[in-house]
Predicted model as a PDB file, atoms N, CA, C, CB and O in Angstrom, pLDDT in the B-factor column:
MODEL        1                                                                  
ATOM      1  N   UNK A   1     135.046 118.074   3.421  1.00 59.00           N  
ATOM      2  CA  UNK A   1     136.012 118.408   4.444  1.00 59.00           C  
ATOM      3  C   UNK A   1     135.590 119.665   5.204  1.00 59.00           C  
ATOM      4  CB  UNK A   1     137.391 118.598   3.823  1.00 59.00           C  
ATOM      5  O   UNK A   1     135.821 119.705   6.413  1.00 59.00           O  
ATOM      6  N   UNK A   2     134.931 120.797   4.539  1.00 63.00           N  
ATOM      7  CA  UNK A   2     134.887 122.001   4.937  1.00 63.00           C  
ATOM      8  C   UNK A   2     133.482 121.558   6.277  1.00 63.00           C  
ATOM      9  CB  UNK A   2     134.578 123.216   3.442  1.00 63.00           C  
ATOM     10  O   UNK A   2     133.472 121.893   7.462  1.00 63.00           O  
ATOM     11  N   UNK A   3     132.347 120.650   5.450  1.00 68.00           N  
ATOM     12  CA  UNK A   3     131.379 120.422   6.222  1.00 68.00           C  
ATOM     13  C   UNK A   3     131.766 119.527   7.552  1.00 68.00           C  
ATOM     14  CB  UNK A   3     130.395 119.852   5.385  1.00 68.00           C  
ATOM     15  O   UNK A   3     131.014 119.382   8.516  1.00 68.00           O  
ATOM     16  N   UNK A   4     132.955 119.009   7.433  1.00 68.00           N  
ATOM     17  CA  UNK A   4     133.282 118.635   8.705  1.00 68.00           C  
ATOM     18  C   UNK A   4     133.680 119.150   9.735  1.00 68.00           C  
ATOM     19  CB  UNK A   4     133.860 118.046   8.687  1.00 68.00           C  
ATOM     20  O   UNK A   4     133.308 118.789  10.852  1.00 68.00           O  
ATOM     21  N   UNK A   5     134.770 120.382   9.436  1.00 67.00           N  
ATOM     22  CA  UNK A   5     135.032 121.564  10.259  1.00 67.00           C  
ATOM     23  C   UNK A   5     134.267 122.229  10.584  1.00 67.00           C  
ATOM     24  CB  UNK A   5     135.690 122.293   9.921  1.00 67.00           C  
ATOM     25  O   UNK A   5     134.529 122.735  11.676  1.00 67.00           O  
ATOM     26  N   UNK A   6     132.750 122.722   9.879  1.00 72.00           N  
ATOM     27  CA  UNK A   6     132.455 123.372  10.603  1.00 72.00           C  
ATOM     28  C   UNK A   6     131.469 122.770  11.662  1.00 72.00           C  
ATOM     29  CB  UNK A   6     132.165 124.301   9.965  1.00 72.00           C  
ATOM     30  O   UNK A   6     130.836 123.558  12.364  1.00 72.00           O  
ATOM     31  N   UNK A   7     131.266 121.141  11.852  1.00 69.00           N  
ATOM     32  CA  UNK A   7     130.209 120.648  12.548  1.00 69.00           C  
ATOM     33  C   UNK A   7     131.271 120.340  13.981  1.00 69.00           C  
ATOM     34  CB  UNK A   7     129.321 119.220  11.674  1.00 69.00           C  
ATOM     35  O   UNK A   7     130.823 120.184  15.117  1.00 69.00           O  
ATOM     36  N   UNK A   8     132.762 120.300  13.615  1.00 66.00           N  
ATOM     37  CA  UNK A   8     133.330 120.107  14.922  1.00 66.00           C  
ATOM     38  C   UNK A   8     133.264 121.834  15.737  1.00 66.00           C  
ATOM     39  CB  UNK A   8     135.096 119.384  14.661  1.00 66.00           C  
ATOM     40  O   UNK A   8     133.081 121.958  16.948  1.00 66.00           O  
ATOM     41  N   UNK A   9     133.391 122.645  15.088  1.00 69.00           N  
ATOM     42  CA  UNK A   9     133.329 124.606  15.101  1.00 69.00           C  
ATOM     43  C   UNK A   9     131.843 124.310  16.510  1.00 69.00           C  
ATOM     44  CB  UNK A   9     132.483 125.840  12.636  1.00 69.00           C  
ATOM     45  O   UNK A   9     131.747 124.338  17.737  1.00 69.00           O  
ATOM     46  N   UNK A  10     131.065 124.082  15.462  1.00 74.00           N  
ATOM     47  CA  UNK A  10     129.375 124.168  16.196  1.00 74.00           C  
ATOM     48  C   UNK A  10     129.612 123.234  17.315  1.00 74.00           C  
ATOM     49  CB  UNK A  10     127.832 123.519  15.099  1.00 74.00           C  
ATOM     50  O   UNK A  10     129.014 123.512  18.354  1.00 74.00           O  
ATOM     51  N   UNK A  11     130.277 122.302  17.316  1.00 70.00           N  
ATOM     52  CA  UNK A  11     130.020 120.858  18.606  1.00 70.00           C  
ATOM     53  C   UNK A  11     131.018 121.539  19.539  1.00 70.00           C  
ATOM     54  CB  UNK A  11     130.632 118.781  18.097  1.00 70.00           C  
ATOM     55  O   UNK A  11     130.907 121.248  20.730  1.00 70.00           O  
ATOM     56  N   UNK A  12     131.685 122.140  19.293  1.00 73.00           N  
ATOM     57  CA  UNK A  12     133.041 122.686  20.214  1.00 73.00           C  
ATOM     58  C   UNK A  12     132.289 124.058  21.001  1.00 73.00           C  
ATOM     59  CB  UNK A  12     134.703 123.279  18.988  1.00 73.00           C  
ATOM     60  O   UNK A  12     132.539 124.334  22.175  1.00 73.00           O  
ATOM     61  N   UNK A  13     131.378 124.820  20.184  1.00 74.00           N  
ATOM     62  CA  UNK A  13     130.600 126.231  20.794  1.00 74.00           C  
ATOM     63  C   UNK A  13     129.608 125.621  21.566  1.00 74.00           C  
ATOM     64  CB  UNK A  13     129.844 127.365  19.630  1.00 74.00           C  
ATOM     65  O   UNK A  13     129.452 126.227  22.626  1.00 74.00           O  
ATOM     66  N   UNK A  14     128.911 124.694  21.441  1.00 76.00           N  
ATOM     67  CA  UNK A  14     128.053 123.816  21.962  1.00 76.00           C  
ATOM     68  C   UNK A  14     128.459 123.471  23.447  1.00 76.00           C  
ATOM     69  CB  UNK A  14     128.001 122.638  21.074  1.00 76.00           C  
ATOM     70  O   UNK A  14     128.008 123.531  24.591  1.00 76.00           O  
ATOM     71  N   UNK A  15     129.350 123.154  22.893  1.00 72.00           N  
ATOM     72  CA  UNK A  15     129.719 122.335  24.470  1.00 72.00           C  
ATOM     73  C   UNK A  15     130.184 123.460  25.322  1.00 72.00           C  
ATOM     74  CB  UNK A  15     131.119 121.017  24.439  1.00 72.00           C  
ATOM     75  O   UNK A  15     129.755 123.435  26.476  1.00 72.00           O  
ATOM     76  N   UNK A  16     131.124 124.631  24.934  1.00 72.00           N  
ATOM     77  CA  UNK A  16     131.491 125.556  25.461  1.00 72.00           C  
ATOM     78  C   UNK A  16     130.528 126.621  25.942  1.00 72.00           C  
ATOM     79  CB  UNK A  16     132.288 125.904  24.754  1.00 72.00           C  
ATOM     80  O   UNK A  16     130.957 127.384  26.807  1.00 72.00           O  
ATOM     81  N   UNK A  17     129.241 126.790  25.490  1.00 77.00           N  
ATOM     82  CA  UNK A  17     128.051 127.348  26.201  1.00 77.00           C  
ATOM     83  C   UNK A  17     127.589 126.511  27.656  1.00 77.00           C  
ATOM     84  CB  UNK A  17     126.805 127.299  25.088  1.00 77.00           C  
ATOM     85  O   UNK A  17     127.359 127.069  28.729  1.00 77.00           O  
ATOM     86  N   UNK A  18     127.508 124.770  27.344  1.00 77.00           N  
ATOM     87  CA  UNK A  18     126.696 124.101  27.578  1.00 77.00           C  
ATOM     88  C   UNK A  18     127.508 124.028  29.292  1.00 77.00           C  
ATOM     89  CB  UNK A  18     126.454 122.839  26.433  1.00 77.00           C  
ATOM     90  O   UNK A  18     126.781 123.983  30.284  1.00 77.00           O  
ATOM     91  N   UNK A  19     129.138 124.026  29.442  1.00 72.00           N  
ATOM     92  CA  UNK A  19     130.568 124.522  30.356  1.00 72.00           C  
ATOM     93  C   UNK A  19     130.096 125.788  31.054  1.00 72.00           C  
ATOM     94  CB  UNK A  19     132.109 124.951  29.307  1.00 72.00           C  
ATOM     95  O   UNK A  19     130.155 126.048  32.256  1.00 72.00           O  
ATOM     96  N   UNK A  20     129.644 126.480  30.114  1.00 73.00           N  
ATOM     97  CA  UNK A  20     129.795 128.229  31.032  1.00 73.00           C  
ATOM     98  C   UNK A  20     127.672 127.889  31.794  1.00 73.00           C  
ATOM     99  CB  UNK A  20     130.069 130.609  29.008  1.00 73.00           C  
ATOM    100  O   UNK A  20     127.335 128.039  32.969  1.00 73.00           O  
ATOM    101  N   UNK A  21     127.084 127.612  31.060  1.00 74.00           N  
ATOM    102  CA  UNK A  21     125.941 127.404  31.924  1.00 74.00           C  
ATOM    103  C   UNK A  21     126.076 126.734  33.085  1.00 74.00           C  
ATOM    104  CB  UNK A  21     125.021 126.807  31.324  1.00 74.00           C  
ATOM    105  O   UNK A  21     126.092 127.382  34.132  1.00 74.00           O  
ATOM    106  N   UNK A  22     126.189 125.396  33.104  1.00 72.00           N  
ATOM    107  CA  UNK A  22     126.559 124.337  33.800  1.00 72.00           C  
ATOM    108  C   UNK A  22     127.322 125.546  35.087  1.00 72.00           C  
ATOM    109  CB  UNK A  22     127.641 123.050  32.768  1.00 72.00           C  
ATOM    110  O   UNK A  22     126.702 125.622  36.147  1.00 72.00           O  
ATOM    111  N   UNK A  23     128.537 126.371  34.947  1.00 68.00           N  
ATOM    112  CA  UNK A  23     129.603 126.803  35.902  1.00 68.00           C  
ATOM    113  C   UNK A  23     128.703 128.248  36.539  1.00 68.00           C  
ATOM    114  CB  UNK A  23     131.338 127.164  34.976  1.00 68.00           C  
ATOM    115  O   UNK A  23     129.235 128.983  37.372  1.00 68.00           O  
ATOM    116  N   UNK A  24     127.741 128.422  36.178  1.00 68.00           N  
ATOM    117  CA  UNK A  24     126.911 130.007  36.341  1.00 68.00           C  
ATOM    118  C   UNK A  24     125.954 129.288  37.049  1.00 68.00           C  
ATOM    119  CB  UNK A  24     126.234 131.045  34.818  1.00 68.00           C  
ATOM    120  O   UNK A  24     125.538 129.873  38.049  1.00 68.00           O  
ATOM    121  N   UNK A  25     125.437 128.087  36.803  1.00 66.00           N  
ATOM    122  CA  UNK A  25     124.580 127.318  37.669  1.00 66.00           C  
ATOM    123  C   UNK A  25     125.118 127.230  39.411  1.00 66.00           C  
ATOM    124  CB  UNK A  25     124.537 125.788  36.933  1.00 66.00           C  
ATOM    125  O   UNK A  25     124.641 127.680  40.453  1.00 66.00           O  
ATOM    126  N   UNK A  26     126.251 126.476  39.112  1.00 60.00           N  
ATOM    127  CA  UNK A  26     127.069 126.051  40.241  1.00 60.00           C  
ATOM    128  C   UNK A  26     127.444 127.042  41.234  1.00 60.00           C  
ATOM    129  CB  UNK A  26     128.230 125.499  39.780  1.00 60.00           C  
ATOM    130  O   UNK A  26     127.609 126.866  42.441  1.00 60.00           O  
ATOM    131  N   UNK A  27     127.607 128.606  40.241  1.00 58.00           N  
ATOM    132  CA  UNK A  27     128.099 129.577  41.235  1.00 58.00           C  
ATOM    133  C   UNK A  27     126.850 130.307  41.889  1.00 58.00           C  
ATOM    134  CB  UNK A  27     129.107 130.646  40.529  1.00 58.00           C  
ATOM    135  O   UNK A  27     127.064 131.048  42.849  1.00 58.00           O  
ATOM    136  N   UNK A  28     125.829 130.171  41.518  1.00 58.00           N  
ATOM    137  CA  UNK A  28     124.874 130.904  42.180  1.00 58.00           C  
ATOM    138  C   UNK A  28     124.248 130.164  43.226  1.00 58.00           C  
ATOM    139  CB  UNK A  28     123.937 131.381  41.312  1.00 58.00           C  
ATOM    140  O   UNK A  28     123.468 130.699  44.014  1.00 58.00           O  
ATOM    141  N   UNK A  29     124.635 128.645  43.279  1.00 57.00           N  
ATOM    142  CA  UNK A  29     123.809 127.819  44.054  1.00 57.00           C  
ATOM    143  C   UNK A  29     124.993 127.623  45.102  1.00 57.00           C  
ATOM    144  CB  UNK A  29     123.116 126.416  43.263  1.00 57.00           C  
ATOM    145  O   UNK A  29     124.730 127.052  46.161  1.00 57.00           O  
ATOM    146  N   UNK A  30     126.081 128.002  44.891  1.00 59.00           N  
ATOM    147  CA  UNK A  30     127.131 128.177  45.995  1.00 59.00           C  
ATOM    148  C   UNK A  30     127.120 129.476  46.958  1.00 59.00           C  
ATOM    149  CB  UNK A  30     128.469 128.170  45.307  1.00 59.00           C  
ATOM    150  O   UNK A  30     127.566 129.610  48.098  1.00 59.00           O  
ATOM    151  N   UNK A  31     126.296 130.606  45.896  1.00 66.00           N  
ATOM    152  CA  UNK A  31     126.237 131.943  46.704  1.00 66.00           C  
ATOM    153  C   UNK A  31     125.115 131.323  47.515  1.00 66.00           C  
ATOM    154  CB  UNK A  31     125.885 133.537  45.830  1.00 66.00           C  
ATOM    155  O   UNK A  31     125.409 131.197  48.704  1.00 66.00           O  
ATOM    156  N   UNK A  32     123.829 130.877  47.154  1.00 69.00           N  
ATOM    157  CA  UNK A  32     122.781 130.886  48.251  1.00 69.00           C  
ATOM    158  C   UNK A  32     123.350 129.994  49.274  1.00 69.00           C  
ATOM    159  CB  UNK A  32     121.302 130.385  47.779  1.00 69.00           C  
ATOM    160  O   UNK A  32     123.069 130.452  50.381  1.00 69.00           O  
ATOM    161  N   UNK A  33     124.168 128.696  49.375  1.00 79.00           N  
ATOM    162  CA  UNK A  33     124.352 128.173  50.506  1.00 79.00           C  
ATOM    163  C   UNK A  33     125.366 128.678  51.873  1.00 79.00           C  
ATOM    164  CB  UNK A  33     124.657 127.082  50.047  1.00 79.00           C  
ATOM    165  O   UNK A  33     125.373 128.331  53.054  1.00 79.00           O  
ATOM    166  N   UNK A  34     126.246 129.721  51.035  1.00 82.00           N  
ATOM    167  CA  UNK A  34     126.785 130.813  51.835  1.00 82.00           C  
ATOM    168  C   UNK A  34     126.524 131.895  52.434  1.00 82.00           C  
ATOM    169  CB  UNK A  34     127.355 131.159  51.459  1.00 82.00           C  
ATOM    170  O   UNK A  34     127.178 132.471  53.303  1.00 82.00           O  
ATOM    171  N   UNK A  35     124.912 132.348  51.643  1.00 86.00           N  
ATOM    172  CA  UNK A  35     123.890 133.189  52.264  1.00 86.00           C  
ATOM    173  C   UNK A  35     123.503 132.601  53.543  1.00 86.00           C  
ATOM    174  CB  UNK A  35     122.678 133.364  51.384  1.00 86.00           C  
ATOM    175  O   UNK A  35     123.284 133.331  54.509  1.00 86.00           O  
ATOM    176  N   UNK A  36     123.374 130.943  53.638  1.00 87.00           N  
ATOM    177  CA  UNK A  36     122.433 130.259  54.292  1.00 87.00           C  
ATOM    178  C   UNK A  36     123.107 130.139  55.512  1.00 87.00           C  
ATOM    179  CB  UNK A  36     121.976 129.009  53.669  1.00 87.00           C  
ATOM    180  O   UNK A  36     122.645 130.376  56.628  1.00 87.00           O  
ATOM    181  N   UNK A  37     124.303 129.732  55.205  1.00 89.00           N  
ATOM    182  CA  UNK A  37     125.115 129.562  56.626  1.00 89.00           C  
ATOM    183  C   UNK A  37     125.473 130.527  57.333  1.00 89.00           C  
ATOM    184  CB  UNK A  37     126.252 128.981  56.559  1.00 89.00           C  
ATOM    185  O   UNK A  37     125.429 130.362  58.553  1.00 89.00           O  
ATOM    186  N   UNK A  38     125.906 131.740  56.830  1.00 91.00           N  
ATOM    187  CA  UNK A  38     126.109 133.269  57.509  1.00 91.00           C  
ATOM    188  C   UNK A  38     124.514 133.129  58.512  1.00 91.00           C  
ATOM    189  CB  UNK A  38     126.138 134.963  55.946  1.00 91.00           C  
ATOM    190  O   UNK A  38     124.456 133.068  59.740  1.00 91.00           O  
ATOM    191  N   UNK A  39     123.549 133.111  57.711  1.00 93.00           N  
ATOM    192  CA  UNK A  39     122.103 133.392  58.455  1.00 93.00           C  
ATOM    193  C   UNK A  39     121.959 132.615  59.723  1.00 93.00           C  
ATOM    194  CB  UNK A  39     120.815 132.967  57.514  1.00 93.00           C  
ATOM    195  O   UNK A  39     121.651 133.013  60.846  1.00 93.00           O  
ATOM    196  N   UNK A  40     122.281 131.293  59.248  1.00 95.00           N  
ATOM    197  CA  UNK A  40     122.605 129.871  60.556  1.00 95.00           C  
ATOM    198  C   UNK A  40     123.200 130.928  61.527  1.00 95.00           C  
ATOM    199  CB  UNK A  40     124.077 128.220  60.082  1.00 95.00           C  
ATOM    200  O   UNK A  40     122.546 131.428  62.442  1.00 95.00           O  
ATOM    201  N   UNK A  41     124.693 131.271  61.208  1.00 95.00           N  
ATOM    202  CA  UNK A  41     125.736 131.671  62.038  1.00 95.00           C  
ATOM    203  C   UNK A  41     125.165 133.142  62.908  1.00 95.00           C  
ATOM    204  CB  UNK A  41     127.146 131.909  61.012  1.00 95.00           C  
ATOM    205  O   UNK A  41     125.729 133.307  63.990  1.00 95.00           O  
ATOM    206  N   UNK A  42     124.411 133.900  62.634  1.00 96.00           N  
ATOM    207  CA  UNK A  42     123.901 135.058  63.234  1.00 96.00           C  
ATOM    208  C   UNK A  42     122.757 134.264  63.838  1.00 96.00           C  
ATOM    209  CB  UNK A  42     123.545 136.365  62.240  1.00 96.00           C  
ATOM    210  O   UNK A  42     122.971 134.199  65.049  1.00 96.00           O  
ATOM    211  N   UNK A  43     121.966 133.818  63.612  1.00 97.00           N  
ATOM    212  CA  UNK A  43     120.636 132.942  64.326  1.00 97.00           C  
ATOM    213  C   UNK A  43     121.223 131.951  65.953  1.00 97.00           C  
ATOM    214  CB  UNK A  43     119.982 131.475  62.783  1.00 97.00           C  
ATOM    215  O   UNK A  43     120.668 131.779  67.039  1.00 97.00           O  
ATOM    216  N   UNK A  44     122.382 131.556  65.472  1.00 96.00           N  
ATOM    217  CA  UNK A  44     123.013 130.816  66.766  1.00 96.00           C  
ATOM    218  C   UNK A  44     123.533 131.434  67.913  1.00 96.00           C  
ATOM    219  CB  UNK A  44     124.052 130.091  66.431  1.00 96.00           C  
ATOM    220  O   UNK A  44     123.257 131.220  69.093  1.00 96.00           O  
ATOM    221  N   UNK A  45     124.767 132.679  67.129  1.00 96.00           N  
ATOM    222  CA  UNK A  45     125.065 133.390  68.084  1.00 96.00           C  
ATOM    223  C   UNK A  45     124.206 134.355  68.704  1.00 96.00           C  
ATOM    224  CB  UNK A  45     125.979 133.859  67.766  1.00 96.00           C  
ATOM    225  O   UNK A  45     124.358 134.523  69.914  1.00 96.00           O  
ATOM    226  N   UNK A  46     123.108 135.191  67.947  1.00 96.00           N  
ATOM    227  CA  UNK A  46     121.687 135.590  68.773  1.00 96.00           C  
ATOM    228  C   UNK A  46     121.207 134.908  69.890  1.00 96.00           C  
ATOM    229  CB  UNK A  46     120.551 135.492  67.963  1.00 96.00           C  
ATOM    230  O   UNK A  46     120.979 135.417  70.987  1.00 96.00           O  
ATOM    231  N   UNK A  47     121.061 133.751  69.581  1.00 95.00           N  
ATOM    232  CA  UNK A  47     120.641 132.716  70.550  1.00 95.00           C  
ATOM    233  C   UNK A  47     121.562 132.615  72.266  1.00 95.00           C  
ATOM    234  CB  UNK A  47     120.882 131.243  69.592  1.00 95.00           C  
ATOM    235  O   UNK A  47     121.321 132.753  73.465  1.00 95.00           O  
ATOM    236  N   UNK A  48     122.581 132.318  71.435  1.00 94.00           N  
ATOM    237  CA  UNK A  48     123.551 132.088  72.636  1.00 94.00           C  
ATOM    238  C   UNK A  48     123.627 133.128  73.312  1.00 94.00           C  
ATOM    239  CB  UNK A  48     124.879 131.723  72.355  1.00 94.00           C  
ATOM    240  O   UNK A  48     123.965 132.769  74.439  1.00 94.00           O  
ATOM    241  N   UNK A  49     123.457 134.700  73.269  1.00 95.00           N  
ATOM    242  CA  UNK A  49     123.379 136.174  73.522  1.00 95.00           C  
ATOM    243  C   UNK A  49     122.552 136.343  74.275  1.00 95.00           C  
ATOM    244  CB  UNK A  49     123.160 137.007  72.556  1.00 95.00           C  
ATOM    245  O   UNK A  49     122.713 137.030  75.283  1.00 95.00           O  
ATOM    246  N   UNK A  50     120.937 135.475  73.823  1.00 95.00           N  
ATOM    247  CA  UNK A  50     119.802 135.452  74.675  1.00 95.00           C  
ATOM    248  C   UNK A  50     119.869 134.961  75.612  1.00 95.00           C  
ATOM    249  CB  UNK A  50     118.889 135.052  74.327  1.00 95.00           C  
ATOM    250  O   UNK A  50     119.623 135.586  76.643  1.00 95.00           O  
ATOM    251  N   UNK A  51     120.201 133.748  75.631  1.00 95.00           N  
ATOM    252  CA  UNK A  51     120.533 132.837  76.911  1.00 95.00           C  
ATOM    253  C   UNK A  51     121.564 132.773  77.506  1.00 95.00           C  
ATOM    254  CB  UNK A  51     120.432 131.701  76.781  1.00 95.00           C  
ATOM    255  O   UNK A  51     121.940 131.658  77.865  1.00 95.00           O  
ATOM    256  N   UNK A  52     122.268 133.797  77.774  1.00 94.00           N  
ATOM    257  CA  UNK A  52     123.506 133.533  78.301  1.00 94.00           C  
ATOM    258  C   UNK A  52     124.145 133.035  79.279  1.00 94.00           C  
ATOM    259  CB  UNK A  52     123.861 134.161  78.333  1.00 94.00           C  
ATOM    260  O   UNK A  52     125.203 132.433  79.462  1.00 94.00           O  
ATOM    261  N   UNK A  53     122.994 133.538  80.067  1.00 94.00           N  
ATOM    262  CA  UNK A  53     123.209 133.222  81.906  1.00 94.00           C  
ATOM    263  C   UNK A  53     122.709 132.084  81.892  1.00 94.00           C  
ATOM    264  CB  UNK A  53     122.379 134.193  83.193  1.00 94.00           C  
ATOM    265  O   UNK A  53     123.273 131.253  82.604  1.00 94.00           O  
ATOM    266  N   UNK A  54     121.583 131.671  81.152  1.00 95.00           N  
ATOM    267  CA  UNK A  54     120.825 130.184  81.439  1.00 95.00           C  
ATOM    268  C   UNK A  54     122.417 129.098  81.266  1.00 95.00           C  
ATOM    269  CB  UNK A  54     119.202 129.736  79.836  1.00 95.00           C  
ATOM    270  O   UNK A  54     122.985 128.362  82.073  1.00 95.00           O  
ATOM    271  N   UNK A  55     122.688 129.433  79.934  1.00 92.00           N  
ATOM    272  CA  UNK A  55     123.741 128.399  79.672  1.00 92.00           C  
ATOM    273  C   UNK A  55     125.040 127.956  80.441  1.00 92.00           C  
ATOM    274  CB  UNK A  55     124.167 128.720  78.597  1.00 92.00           C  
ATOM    275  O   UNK A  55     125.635 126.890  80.599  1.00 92.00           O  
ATOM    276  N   UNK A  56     125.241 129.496  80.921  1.00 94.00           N  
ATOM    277  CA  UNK A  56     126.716 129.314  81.607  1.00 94.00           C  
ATOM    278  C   UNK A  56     126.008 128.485  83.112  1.00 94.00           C  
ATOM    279  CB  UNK A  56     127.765 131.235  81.971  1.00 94.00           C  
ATOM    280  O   UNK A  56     126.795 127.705  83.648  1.00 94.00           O  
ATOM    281  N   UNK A  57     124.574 128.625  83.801  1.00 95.00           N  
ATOM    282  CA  UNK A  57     125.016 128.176  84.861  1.00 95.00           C  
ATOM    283  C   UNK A  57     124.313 126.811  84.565  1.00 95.00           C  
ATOM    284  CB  UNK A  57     124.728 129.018  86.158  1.00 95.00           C  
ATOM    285  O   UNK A  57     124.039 126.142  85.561  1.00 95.00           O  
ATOM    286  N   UNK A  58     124.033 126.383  83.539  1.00 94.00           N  
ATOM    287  CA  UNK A  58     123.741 124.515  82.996  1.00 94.00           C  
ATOM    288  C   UNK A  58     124.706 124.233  82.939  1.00 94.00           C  
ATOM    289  CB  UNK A  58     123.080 123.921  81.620  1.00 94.00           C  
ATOM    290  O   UNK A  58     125.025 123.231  83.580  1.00 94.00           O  
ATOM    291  N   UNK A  59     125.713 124.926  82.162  1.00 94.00           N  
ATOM    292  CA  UNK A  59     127.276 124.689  81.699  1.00 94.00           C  
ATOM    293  C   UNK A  59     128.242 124.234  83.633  1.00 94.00           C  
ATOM    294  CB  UNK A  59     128.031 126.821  80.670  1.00 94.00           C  
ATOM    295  O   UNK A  59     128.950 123.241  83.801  1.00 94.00           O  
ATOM    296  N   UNK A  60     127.951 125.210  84.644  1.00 95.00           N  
ATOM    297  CA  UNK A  60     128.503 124.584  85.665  1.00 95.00           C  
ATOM    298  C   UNK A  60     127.945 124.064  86.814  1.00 95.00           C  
ATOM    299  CB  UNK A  60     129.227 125.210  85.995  1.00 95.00           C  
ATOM    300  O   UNK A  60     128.412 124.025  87.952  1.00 95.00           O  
ATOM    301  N   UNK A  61     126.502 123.522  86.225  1.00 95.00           N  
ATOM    302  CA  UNK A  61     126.305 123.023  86.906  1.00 95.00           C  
ATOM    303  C   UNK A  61     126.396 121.515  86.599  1.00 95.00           C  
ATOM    304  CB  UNK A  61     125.458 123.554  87.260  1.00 95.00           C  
ATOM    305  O   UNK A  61     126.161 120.660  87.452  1.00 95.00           O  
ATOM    306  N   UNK A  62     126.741 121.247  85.360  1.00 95.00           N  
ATOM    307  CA  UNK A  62     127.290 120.026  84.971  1.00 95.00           C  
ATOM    308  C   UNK A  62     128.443 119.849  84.835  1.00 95.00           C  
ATOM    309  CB  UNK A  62     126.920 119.646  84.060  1.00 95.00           C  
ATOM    310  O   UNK A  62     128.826 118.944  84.092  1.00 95.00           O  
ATOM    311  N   UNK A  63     129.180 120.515  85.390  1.00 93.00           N  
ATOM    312  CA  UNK A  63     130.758 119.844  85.536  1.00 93.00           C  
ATOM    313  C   UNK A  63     130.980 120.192  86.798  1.00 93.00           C  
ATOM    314  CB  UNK A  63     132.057 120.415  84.530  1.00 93.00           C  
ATOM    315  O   UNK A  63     132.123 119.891  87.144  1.00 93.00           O  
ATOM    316  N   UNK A  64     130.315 120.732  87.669  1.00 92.00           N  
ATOM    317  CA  UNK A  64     130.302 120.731  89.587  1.00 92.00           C  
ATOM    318  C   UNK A  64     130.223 119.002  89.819  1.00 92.00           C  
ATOM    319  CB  UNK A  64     128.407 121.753  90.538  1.00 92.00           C  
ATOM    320  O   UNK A  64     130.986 118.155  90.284  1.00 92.00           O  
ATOM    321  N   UNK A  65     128.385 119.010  89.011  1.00 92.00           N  
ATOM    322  CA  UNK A  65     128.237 117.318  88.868  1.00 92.00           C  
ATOM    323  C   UNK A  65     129.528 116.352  88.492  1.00 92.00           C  
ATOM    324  CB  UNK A  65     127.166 117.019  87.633  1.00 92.00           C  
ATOM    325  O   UNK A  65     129.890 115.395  89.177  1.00 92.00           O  
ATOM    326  N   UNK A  66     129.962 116.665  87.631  1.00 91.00           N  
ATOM    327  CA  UNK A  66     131.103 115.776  87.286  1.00 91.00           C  
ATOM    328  C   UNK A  66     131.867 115.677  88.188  1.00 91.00           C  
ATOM    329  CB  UNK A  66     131.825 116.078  86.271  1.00 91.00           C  
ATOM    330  O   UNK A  66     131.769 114.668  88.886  1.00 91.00           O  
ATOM    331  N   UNK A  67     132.703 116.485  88.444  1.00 89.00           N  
ATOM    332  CA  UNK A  67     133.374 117.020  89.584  1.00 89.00           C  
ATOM    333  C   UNK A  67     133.455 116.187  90.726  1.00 89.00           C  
ATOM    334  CB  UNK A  67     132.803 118.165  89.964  1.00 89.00           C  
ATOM    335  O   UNK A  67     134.450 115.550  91.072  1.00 89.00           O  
ATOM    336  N   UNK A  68     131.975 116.241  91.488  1.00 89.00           N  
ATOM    337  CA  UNK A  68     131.771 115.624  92.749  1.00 89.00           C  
ATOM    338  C   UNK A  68     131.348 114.129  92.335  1.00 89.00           C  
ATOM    339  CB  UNK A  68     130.638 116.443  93.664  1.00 89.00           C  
ATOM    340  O   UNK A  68     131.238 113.429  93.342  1.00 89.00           O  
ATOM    341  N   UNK A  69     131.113 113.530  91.295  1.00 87.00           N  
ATOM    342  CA  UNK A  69     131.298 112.581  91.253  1.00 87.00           C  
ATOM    343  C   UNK A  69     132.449 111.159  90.744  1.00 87.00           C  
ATOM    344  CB  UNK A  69     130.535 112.785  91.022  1.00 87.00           C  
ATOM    345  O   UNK A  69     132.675 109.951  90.801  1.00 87.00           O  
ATOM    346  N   UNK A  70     132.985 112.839  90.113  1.00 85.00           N  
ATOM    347  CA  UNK A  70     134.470 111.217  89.537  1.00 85.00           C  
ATOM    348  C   UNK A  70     135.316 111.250  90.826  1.00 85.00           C  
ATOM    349  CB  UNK A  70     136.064 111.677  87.685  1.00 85.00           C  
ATOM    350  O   UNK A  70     136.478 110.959  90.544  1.00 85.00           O  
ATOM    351  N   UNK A  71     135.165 111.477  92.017  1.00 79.00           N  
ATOM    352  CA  UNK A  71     135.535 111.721  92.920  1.00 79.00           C  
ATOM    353  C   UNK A  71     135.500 110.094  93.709  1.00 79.00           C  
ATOM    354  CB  UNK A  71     134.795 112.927  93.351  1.00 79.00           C  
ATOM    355  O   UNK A  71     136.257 109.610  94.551  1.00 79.00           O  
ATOM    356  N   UNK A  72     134.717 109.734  93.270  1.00 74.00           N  
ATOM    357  CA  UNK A  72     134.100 108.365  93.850  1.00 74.00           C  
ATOM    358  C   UNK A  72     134.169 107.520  92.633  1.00 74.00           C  
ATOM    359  CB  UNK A  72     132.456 108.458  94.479  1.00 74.00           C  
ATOM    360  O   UNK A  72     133.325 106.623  92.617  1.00 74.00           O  
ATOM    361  N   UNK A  73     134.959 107.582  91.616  1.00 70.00           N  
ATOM    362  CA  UNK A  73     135.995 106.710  90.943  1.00 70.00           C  
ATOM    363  C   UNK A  73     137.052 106.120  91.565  1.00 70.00           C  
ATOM    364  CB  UNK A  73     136.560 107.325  90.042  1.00 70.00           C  
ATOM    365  O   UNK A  73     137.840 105.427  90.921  1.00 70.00           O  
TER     366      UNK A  73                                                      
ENDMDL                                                                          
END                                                                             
């Protein structure tokens, strides 16, 4: 009886290491993909900063286009 308790003791610490690894895994591979996207998120808006003027006048010069043409809908 005693040898049974203590093999459920060991299977129960077992698994409860095997829980906290498994969850220390998960959290560090959640920090790098939140590293990753912040980096995305500064890399885009840099971008958009650089080009600013390019964009805004692509930006109206495609809805002037629109514009003058749903006109002739």
């Amino acid at each position: 009886m005693k040898a049974e308790v203590g093999k459920m003791k060991q299977m129960i610490s077992s698994g409860m290491r095997r829980a906290k690894d498994f969850f220390m895994r998960r959290r560090y591979v959640s920090g790098v993909t939140v590293i990753e996207m912040v980096l995305i998120l500064v890399i885009i808006i840099a971008l958009l900063l650089i080009f600013k003027n390019q964009l805004i006048s692509l930006i109206n010069t495609i809805f002037d286009k629109i514009t003058s043409e749903s006109a002739g809908i």
